[in-house]
Backbone bond lengths (Angstrom), bond angles and torsions (degrees), N, CA, C in turn:
res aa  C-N    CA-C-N  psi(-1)  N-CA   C-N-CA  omega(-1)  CA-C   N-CA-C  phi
1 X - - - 1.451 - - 1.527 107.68 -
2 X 1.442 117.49 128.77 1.101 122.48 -177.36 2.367 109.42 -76.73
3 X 1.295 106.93 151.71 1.176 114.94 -150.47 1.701 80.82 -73.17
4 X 1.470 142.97 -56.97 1.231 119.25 -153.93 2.045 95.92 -76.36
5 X 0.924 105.55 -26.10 1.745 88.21 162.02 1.743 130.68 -39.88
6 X 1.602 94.04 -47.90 1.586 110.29 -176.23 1.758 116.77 -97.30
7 X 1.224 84.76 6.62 1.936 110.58 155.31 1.236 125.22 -84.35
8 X 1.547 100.99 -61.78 1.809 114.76 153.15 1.734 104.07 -28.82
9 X 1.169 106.69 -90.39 1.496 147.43 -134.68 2.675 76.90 -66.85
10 X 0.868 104.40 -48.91 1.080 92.01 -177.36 1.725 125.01 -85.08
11 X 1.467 103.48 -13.29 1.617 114.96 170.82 1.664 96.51 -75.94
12 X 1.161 117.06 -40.76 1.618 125.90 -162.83 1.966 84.71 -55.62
13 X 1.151 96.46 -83.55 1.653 116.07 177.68 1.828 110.88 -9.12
14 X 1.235 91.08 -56.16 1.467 106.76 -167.28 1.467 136.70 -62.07
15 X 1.235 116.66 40.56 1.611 145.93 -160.05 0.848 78.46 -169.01
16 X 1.583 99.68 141.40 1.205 157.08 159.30 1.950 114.65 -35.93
17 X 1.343 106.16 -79.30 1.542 117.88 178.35 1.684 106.10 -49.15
18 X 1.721 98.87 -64.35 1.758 100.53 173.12 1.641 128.16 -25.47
19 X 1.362 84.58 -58.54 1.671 100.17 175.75 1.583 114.24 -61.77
20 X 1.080 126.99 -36.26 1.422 133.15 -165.29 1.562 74.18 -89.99
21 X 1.188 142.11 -59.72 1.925 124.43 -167.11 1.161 119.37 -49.90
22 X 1.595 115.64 -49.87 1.463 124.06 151.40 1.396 129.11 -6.35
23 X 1.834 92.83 -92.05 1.531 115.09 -170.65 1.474 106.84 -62.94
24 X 1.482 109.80 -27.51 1.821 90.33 168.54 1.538 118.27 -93.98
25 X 1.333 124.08 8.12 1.581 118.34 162.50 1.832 108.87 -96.60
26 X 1.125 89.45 -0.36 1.068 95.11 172.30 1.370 124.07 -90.13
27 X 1.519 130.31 -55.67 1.289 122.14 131.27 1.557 123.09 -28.80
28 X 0.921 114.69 -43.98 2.063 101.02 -177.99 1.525 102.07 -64.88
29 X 0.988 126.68 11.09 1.546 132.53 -163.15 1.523 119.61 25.87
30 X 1.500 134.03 -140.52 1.418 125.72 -171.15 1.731 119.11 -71.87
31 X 1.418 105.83 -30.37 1.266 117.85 164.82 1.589 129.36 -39.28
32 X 1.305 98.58 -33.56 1.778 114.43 165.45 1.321 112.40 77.19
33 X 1.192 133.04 -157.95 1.446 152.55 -172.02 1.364 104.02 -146.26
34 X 1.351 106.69 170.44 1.611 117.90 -177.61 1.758 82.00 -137.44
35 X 1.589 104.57 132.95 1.580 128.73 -169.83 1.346 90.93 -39.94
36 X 1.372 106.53 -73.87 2.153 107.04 -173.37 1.619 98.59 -13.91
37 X 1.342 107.72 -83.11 1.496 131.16 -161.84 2.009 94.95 -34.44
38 X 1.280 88.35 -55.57 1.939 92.45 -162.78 1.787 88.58 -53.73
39 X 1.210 116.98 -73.99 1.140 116.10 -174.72 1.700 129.62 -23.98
40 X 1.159 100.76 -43.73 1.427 120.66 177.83 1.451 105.30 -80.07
41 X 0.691 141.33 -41.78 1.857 133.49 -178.69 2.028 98.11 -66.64
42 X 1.346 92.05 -66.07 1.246 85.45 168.98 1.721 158.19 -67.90
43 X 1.451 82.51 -6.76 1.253 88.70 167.61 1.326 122.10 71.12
44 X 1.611 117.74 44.55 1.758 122.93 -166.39 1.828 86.25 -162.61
45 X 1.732 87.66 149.14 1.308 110.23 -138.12 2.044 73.56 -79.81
46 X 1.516 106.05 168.79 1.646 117.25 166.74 1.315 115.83 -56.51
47 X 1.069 113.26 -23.47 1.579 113.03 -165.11 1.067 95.54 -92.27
48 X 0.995 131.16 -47.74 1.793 144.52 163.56 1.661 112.95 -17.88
49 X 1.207 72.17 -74.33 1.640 111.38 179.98 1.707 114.28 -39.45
50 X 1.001 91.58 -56.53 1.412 123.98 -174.93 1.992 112.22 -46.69
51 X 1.694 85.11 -66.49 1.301 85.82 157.42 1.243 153.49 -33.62
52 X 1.643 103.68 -84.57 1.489 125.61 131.26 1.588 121.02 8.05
53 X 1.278 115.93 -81.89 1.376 135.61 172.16 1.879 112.57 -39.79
54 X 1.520 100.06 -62.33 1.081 95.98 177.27 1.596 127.75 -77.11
55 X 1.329 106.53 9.46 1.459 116.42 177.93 1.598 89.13 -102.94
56 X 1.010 145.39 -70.30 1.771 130.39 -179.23 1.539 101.14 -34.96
57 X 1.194 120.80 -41.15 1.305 115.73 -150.04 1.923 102.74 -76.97
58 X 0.818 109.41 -54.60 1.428 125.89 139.61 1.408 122.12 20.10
59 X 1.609 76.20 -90.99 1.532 112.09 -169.88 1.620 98.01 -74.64
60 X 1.493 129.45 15.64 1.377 122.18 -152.62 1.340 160.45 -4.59
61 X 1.951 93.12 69.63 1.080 111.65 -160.93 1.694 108.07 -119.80
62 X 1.939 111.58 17.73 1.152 105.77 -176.82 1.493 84.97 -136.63
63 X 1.877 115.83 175.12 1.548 100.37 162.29 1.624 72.25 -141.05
64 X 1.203 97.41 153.19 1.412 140.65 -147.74 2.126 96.05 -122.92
65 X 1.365 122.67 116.34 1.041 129.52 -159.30 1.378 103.50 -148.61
66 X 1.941 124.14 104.82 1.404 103.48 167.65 0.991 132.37 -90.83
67 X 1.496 148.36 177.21 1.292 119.34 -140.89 1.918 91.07 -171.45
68 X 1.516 106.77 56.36 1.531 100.03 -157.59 1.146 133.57 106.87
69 X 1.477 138.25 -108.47 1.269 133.58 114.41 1.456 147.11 -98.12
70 X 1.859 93.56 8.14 1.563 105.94 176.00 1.667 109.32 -93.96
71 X 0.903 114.56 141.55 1.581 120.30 161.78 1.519 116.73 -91.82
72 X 1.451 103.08 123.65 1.915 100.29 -163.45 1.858 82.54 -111.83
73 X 1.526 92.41 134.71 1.607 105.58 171.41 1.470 99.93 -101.40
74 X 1.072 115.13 143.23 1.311 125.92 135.11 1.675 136.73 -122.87
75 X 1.365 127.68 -173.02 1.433 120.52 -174.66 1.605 107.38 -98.28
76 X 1.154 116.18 129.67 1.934 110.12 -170.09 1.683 80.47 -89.19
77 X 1.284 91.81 122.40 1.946 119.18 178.51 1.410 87.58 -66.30
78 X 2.107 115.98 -59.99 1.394 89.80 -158.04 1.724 127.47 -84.31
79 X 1.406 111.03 7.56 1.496 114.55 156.91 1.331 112.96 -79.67
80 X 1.705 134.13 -17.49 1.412 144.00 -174.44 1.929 82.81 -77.54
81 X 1.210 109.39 -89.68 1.598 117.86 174.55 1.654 115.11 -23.15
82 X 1.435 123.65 -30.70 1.476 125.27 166.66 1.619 111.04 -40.89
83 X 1.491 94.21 -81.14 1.182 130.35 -169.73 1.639 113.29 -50.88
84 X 1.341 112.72 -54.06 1.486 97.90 152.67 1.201 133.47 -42.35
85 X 1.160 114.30 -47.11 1.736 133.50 -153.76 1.761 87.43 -70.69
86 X 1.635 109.98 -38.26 1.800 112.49 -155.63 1.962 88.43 -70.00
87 X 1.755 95.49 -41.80 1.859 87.18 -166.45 1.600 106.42 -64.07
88 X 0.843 95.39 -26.93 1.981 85.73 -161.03 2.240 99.31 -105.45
89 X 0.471 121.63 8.77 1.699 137.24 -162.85 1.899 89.14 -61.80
90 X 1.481 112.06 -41.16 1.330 112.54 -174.55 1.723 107.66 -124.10
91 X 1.440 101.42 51.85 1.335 99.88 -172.60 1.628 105.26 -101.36
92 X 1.884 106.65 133.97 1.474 112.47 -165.93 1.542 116.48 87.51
93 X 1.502 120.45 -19.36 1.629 104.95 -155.94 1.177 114.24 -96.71
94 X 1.525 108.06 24.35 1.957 111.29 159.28 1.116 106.31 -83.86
95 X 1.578 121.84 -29.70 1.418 134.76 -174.68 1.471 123.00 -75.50
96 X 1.549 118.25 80.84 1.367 116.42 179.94 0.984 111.36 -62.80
97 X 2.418 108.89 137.09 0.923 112.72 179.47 1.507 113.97 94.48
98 X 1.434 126.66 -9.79 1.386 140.07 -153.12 1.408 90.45 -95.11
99 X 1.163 102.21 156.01 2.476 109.36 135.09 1.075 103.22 -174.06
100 X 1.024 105.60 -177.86 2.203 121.07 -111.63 1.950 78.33 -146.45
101 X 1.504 100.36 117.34 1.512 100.47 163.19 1.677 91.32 -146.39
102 X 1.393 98.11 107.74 1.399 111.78 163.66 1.196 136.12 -69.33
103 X 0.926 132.86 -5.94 1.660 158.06 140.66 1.486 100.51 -39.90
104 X 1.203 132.74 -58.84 1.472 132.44 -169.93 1.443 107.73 -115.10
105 X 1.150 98.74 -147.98 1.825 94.41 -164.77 1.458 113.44 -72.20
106 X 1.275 129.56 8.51 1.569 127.50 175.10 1.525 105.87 106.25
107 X 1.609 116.39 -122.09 1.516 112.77 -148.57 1.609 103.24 -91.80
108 X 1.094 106.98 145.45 2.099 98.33 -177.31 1.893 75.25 -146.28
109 X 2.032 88.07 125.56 0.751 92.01 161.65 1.543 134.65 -102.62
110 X 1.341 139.48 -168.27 1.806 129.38 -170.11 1.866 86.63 -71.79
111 X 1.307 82.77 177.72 1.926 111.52 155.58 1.585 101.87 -42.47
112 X 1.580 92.40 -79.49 1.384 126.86 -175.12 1.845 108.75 -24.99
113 X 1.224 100.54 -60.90 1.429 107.80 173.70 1.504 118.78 -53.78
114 X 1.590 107.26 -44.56 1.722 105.10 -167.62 1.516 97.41 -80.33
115 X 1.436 124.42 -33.14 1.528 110.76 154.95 1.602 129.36 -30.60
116 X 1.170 98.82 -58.53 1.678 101.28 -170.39 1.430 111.90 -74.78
117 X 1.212 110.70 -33.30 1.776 123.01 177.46 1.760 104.24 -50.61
118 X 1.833 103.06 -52.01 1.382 103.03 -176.19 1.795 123.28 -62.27
């Protein structure tokens, strides 16, 4: 992922409402939402909404699907999966001897390492 992508993709993020649009299309998983629906959980007016939406979308971090006359958003996992991959891509590797399991608490370094540290 190129860095002004994950500039986008993290200015987009960075509000309040955005973020809450996100993390709940994100839970609805690929199946998505239809705007009404988003609107209504959250509690922000259409016009609001509206905005919002088209600022993730933007930043291309939603895909946008009509479906009739509703438009169902959902969260594109693999621009979500980018953006992770860009933060952590060099995670631990100043740390000789280190590795990086993001699943658990992050960087664990060798023996070898906590030797030399001491």
């Amino acid at each position: 992922m190129e860095s002004k992508q994950v500039i986008a993709s993290l200015s987009a993020l960075a509000q309040e409402t955005r973020l809450a649009v996100f993390r709940l299309l994100v839970q609805a998983g690929p199946a998505g939402l239809p705007a009404g629906e988003i609107a209504a959980r959250l509690n922000c007016p259409a016009a609001t909404l509206s905005f919002h939406l088209r600022e993730l979308n933007q930043a291309g971090l939603l895909a946008a699907t009509r479906r009739s006359r509703s438009i169902i958003y959902a969260a594109d996992f693999g621009a979500m999966q980018g953006l992770l991959g860009f933060l952590t891509e060099n995670c631990c590797s100043l740390l000789p001897g280190a590795s990086c399991d993001l699943n658990t608490s992050g960087c664990e370094s060798s023996p070898e390492l906590e030797e030399n540290l001491s």
